[in-house]
C-alpha positions, 0 to 999 in steps of 0.5 A: 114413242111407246109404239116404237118401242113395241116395234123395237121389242118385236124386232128383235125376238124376231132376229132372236128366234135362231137364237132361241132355236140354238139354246133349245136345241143345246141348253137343258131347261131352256125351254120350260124358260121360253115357255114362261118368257111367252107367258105360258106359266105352269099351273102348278106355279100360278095356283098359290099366288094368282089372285090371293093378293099377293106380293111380286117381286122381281129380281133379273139374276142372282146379283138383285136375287142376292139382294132381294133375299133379305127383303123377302124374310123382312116382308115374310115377316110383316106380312106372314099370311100375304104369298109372295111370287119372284120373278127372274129373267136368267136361268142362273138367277132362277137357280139362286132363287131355288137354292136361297130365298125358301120364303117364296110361294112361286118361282117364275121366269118374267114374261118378254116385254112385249105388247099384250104378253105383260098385260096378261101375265099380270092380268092372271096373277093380279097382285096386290103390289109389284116390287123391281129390285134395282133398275127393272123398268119394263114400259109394257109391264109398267103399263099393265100395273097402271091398268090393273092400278097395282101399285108399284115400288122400287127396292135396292134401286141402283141407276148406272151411268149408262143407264142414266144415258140409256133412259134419257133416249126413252122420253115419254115412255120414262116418264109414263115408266117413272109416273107409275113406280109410287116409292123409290127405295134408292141405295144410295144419295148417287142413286137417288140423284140419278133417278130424279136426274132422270124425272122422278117425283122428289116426293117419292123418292128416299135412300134406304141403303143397301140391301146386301148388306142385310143378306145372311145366305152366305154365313158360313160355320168353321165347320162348313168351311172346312167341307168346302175346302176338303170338296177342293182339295185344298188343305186347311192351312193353305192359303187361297186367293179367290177371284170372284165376277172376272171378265175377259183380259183379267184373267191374264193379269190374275195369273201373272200375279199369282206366278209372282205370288207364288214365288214366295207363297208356293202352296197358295191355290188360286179360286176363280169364278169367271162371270160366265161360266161358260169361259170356264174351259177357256180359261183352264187352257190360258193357265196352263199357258202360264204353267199352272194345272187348273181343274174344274170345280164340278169335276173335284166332286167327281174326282177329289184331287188336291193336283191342281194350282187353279180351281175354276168355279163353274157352279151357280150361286156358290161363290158367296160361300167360297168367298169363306175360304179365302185369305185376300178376294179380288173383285173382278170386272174392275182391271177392265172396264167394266165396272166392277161388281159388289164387294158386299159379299167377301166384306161379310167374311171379314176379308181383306179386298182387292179392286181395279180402278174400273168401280164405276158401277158401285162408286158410292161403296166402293168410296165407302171401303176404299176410304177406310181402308178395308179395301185396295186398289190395284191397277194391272199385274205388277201391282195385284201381285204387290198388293197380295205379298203385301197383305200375305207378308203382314198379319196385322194389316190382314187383320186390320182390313178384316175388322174395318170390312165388318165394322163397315157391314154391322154399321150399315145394316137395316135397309130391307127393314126399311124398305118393307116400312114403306112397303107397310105405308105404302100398301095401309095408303092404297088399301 
C-alpha cells in the first residue's frame, strides 16, 4: 500500500510540473516555495533550529496558523530555551505565520511528501518532537519520524467526515500514520470519535478543546478600529456588514440581501473576503450586476475613497482584525455546501453571527453558538436579508448575541495549555 502511494505521489507532481511551470512564471515568491517543497531549504533558515533539539510544528495555511498561534506562546512559555521551527504548505499561510506567530525560530514551507524528500529534510533538522496541527498526516514524513524515533504529536486535531472516508481507503498506510502519532490532543468528543473510528489507540487519545479559542492576534483597541475603518473609507457611524471565507454561489445571495438591507439601512457598507482572493476582481464585476460600486481593499490604500458600497478584502491575514468593525458577520462556505468555516474569529469580537445551513466541518461549535443563541442561521437570500434587518432594527437582540459569543469564548479558554501539558508529559516520558 505504501508503495502505491509513492507511486501516487510521484504521478502526480509529475502531471503538476506544467503546473508549477505556470505559477513560477506568473506568481511572485513561487519559487523560493518550490524550492523548499524539494527539500532545498536556505541555510539561513536551517542554522537556528537544525539539530539544537528543537520543536516542529507544522500548521497547512492560516486556519491551523491561526490555531497554532496560541499554542507556540504557551510551548514559549514552558519551553523558553527550546527553538521552534513551523512548517506551512501554502504561501498564504507562510505570510500569516510571519505577520502573527513572533516566537518562531524559522518559518519554512513543508517538503512534498514523497519518497526520501521527507526523510532527509527531517534528517537535517532532527527535532526533538514533531507537533501536526489538525489533520496533517503525511505517511512519508510520518515514517521518517519513526525512523529517526522523534516523537510526534496531534494538537487541535480536527477529522472531517470526508476525511473519515478519505483514510479508511489508506488502510495499512493509516495504521503505520495512527502507530507513529503518540497523543492525539483532539478538539472536540466528534473528533475524537472519528479519529478512533479511523483506528487510533484509546490510550492515546484525549479532548483538549480548541485552540482558537485561545488566539489573541485579532484583539483589536478602539483606536485600531477607527484606523481600520478610516483605511476603508467608511465613516465611524456607518454600520458595516462583513462576509468572511465566501465561496462561489454566496456572493449572489449576499448581494441580494444587501439591496434588501439597504432599503432600509442606505448607508450600510458591505466587507467581503472571498476564500480565494484571486475571485476578488470577479466578484467586483458581479456587484455591479446588482448596481452596487465595489473596490478593492488594497486599492483604498492606494487611493482612500468612501465612493463605494462593497470593499473587497483582497489581503492575507487581515480578515481576523476586520471582523472588529462589523456590526453582523456572516460566515461563509455554509449557503453552499461547503462546510463552512470557523466562527471563532468574529465570536472573539463579540458580534452577532450569521450562518448557512451547510456547517458540516465544525458541527460540534457550530451546535455550541446555534444552541445559545449567539449565532443564526440563514438559509438563501430571503432569509440573510431577514435576518440582518432583524438584528440592525433590535439592539437588545444585538447586544444579547455579542455577551452570549463572549461568555461562550471566555468559558472555553484553555486547550493550548492543555495540550502543551501533555506535550510536557510527553517529552519528560521520552527524554
Amino acid at each position: 500500500m505504501h508503495f502505491l502511494y509513492n507511486l501516487l505521489a510521484i504521478l502526480l507532481v509529475v502531471l503538476a510540473t506544467p503546473v508549477f511551470i505556470f505559477r513560477f512564471i506568473r506568481e511572485e515568491g513561487f519559487g523560493q516555495r518550490l524550492k523548499q517543497s524539494f527539500g532545498f531549504l536556505p541555510e539561513e533558515d536551517l542554522a537556528p533550529v537544525a539539530h539544537k533539539d528543537c520543536i516542529w510544528l507544522h500548521a497547512a495555511s492560516v486556519g491551523e496558523i491561526v490555531a497554532a498561534s496560541p499554542i507556540i506562546k504557551e510551548i514559549k512559555h514552558e519551553f523558553p530555551k527550546k527553538p521552534i521551527v513551523i512548517s506551512v504548505v501554502t504561501s498564504s499561510g507562510y505570510a500569516m505565520a510571519k505577520r502573527i506567530i513572533k516566537d518562531a525560530d524559522s518559518i519554512i514551507f513543508f517538503p512534498l511528501d514523497l519518497p526520501y524528500l521527507s526523510h532527509n529534510v527531517v534528517k537535517r533538522i532532527r527535532p526533538s518532537v514533531f507537533l501536526l496541527v489538525e489533520t496533517e498526516l503525511w505517511p512519508n514524513f510520518l515514517k521518517a519520524a519513526r525512523h529517526f524515533a522523534i516523537p510526534v504529536m496531534m494538537v487541535n486535531g480536527r477529522i472531517s467526515d470526508k476525511s473519515v472516508e478519505r483514510y479508511h481507503y489508506m488502510r495499512s498506510v493509516l495504521k503505520d500514520m495512527l502507530n507513529t502519532v503518540d497523543k492525539f490532543c483532539m478538539q472536540s468528543t466528534i473528533d475524537a470519535q472519528y479519529i478512533l473510528r479511523l483506528g487510533a489507540d484509546v490510550q492515546r487519545v484525549v479532548v483538549t478543546g480548541n485552540t482558537k479559542f485561545d488566539q489573541t492576534y485579532t484583539s483589536v483597541t478602539p483606536e485600531e478600529q477607527q484606523v481600520l475603518r478610516r483605511g476603508m473609507g467608511i465613516a465611524d457611524s456607518i454600520p458595516v456588514l462583513v462576509a468572511g471565507s465566501t465561496h462561489p454561489g454566496e456572493e449572489e445571495m449576499l448581494f441580494a440581501a444587501f439591496k434588501k438591507v439597504r432599503e432600509n439601512f442606505p448607508t450600510l457598507k458591505l466587507v467581503i473576503a472571498p476564500r480565494d482572493i484571486i475571485r476578488s476582481e470577479e466578484i467586483i464585476k458581479l456587484a455591479a450586476d446588482y448596481g452596487f460600486k465595489g473596490v478593492l481593499r488594497t486599492a483604498l490604500v492606494e487611493h482612500p475613497s468612501d465612493d463605494h458600497d462593497i470593499i473587497l478584502l483582497d489581503t492575507i491575514g487581515e480578515l481576523g482584525k476586520i471582523y472588529s468593525v462589523g456590526i453582523i458577520i456572516y460566515v461563509g462556505g455554509s449557503l453552499v455546501p461547503r462546510g463552512g468555516h470557523n466562527i471563532l474569529e468574529p465570536a472573539a469580537h463579540g458580534k452577532p453571527i450569521l450562518v448557512g445551513p451547510h456547517m458540516f466541518n465544525f458541527k460540534e461549535t457550530y451546535a455550541l453558538f446555534s444552541g445559545r443563541q449567539a449565532c443564526v442561521t440563514v438559509y438563501d437570500a430571503e432569509t440573510l436579508g431577514t435576518s440582518c434587518l432583524e438584528i440592525l432594527n433590535n439592539e437588545q437582540l444585538r447586544l444579547k448575541m455579542s455577551q452570549e459569543t463572549l461568555t461562550i469564548i471566555e468559558e472555553n479558554r484553555g486547550a493550548s495549555r492543555k495540550s502543551v501539558m501533555y506535550l510536557k508529559e510527553l517529552l519528560g516520558r521520552i527524554n
